[in-house]
Residue, then its C-alpha position, 0 to 999 in steps of 0.5 A: x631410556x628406551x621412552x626418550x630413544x623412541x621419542x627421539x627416532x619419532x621426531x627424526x621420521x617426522x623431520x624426514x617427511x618434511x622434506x618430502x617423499x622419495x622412496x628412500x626415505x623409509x622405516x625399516x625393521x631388521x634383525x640379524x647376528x653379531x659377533x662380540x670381541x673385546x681388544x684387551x690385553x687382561x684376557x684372552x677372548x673368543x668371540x662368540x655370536x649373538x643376535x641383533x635387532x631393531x628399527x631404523x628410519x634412513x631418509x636423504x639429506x643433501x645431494x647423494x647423502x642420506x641419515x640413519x637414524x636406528x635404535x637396537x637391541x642385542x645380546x652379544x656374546x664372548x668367552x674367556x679360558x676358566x678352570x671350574x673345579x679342576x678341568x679348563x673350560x670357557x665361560x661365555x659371557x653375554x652382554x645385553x644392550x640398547x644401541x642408538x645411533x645416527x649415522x650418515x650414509x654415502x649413496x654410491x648406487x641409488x636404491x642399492x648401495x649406501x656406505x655409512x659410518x658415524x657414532x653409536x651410544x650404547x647403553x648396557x647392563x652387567x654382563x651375564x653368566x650362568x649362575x653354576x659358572x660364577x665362581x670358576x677362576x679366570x685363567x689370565x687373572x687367577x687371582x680372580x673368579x668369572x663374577x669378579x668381571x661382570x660389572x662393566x661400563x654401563x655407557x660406551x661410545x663406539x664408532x660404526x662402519x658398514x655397508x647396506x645394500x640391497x633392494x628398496x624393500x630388503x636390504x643386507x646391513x653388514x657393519x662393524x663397531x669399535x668401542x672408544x671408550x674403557x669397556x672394563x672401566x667400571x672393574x676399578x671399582x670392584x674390591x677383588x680386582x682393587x687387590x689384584x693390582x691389575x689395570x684392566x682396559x678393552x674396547x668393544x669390537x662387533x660386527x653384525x650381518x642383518x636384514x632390513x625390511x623397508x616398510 
């Protein structure tokens, strides 16, 4: 996956310098914190922060529109209530994954200020915990433990919008995503939550703040 993302973002800056130079047509390499929520209805979630980072390749297209094309990685972060032996705690729960979008951008101040919005693929893995809080019982869902919830779907569809603004060299990207597909599709699968009867359903809700540096 991260070979064909990278071949991909390769031919995406090559098609952009065909069109010719102009200094917004640029490699940029950002890095920066996000802030994990999961709309549910099954859980009570506390968004926790995490980090973000990645390249991007923006360059113009038509008139005052530009693409973006990105790919990035993340551990992202959130927690649910838990009892662990008799005492309530929160147990945080990371998600690790690789994002690849391409999006359009609106130039509302010429190397300042671009609006963008559009789609992004994420690719994930199970979610993580530490090992000693694996079999804490879920205070929503007592009839499960934490490793019950830990495989989720591992290929979501999420819909970004943001704004990067800044200088040609530095820019702040600061954006939000919503999930469009089951986050917690794949539970259905698992033998505990089969047992419980619950129907479990939640979509992905991050924001992210990050600087870009614009080679």
């Amino acid at each position: 996956m991260r070979k064909l993302t990278f071949i991909i973002l390769l031919i995406s800056t090559v098609a952009i310098a065909q069109r010719g130079y102009r200094d917004s047509n640029r490699i940029g390499i950002g890095a920066g914190i996000t802030k994990l929520n999961i709309y549910t209805s099954n859980f009570t979630i506390t968004p926790e922060l995490g980090w973000i980072g990645g390249f991007s390749v923006r360059g113009n297209y038509y008139n005052n529109w530009q693409m973006s094309f990105g790919m990035f990685f993340t551990d992202s972060n959130f927690s649910i209530p838990t009892i662990k032996g008799l005492q309530h705690t929160q147990t945080n729960f990371k998600m690790s994954a690789v994002q690849i979008y391409i999006v359009p951008s609106y130039v509302a101040i010429e190397d300042h200020l671009n609006l963008e919005f559009g789609p992004v693929l994420q690719v994930n893995g199970k979610l993580t915990i530490n090992k000693e809080d694996e079999t804490n019982v879920l205070v929503d869902q007592p009839s499960l433990i934490a490793k019950d919830i830990v495989d989720v779907t591992k290929i979501n569809a999420n819909f970004y919008i943001g704004v990067n603004g800044g200088f040609k060299n530095i820019r702040a990207r600061i954006g939000y995503q919503y999930g469009l597909t089951n986050f917690f599709g794949s539970l259905k699968n698992n033998e505990n939550v089969k047992l419980s009867g619950e129907k479990f359903k939640g979509n992905i809700g991050l924001m992210s703040a990050q600087i870009t540096f614009y080679l």
